[in-house]
N, C-alpha and C positions, 0 to 999 in steps of 0.2 A: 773885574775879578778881584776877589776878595787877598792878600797877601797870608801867607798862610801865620808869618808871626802876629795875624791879629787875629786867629782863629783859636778858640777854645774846642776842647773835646767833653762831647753833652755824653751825658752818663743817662741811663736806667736807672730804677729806685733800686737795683742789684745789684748797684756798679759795674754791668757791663758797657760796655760802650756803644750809642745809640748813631752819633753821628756829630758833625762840627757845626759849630753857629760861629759869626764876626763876636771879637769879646763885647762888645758895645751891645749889641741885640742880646746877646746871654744873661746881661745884667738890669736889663729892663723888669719893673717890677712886674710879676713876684718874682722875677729870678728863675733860672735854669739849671736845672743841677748840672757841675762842668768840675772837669778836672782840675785841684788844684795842689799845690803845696808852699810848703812853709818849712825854715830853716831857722835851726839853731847853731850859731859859732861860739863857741867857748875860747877861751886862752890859757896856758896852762895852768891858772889859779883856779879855773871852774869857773870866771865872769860870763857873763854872757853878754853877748854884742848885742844891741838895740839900737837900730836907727829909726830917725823920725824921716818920715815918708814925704817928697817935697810937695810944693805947695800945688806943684801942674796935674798931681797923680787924678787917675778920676775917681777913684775911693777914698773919704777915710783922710784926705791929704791932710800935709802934717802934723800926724797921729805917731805917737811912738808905736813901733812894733817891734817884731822878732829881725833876725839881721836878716836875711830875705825869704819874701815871694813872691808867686807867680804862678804860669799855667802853664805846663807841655807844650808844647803846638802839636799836632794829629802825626799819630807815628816815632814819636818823642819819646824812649824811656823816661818814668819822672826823675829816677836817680842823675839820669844826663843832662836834663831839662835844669836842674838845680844846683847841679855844677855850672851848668851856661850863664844862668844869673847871679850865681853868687860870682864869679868873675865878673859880668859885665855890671852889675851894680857896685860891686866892693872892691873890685880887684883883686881877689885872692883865688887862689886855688888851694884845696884841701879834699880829702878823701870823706864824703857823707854815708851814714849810715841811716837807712829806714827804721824810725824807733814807733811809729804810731800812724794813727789816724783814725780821721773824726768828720763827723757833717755839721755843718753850720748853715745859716740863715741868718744876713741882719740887711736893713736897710736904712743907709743912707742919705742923712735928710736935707744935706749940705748940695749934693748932688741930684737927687732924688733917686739914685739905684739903686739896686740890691744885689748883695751876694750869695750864692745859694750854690757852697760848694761841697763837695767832698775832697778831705785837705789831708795828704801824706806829709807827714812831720818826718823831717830829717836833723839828724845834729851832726856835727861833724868838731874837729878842736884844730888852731890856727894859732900859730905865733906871729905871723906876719901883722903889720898895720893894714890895715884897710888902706882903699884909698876908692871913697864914695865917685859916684857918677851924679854929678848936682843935680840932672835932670831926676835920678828916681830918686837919689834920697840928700836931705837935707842936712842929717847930721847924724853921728855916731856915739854911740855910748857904751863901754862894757859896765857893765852891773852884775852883783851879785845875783845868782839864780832860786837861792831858797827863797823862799818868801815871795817870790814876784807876783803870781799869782791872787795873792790877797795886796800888794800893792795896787796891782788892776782893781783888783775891785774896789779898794778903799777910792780911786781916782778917772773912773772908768770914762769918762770922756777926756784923758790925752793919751790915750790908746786902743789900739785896731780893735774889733770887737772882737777878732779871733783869736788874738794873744793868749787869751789866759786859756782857751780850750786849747791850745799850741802849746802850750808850756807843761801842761796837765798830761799831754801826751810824751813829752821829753822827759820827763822826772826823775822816770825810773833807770833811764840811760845814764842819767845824771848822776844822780845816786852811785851807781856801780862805777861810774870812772873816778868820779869826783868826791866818794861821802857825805856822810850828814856836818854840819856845824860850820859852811862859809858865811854861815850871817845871813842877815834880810838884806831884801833889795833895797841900795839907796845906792845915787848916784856914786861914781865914781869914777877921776877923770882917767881917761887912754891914753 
């Protein structure tokens, strides 16, 4: 019997919900369309939180990406689902808001899988520290949020393939909490 936290929910090409596959079989190529999302943490200068993903993950491992994600498990709000992880990967609790969403497809050549999701972008804003779970992520970074997007692409292999469609969907949440002119993304320490 399959544990349901290793269950994905298979989607319709309509985004209804079809039924659950183990996450392992869902990302066998070409991929299964499955539930997913993806989180943005700000701090109160408009940074945004990026960890690099650890080296055990089975995607993508230590890839910069957005500060977390993951996948519902079946019966799962995703808004609760992403509360769930961002504490169990970061430690923090904070209030998220649904800003977007978007389909992807990439396949991993390190691993040889594929992800083939439909991804609900959440952001949410955090004064607390983090405090990562080594097992999913390797390391933390706040960065500037403008410009990141063309930073991925100027470097797009030391991050997730889904980042910059992830970011692309946060922008304009961005925008309205935070304004235009915090600069481009370049590192900078937490």
């Amino acid at each position: 019997m399959t544990d349901e936290r290793d269950l994905v929910v298979l989607l319709n090409e309509d985004g209804t919900e079809r039924s659950t596959a183990a996450k392992l079989a869902a990302h066998q190529p070409p991929g299964r369309l499955h539930l997913a999302f993806s989180v943005f943490l700000f701090d109160a200068e408009g940074r945004v939180l990026l960890q690099r993903r650890a080296e055990g993950k089975a995607l993508f491992a230590g890839r910069w990406s957005n500060s977390c994600c993951s996948h519902p498990r079946p019966g799962e709000p995703v808004a609760a689902a992403a509360q769930r992880r961002v504490r169990e990967e970061l430690g923090l609790e904070c209030v998220l808001v649904e800003v977007g969403r978007f389909d992807y497809h990439a396949h991993d050549p390190a691993s040889g899988l594929d992800e083939r999701e439909r991804v609900h972008v959440l952001a949410g804003v955090s004064t607390a520290q983090p405090v990562p779970d080594p097992v999913e992520v390797a390391a933390v970074e706040f960065v500037a949020f403008a410009g990141l997007a063309e930073w991925v692409a100027r470097e797009p292999a030391r991050f997730s393939p889904w980042l910059a469609g992830a970011a692309r969907e946060a922008e304009a949440w961005w925008a309205r909490r935070f304004g235009p002119g915090n600069g481009r993304a370049t590192r900078q320490s937490s």
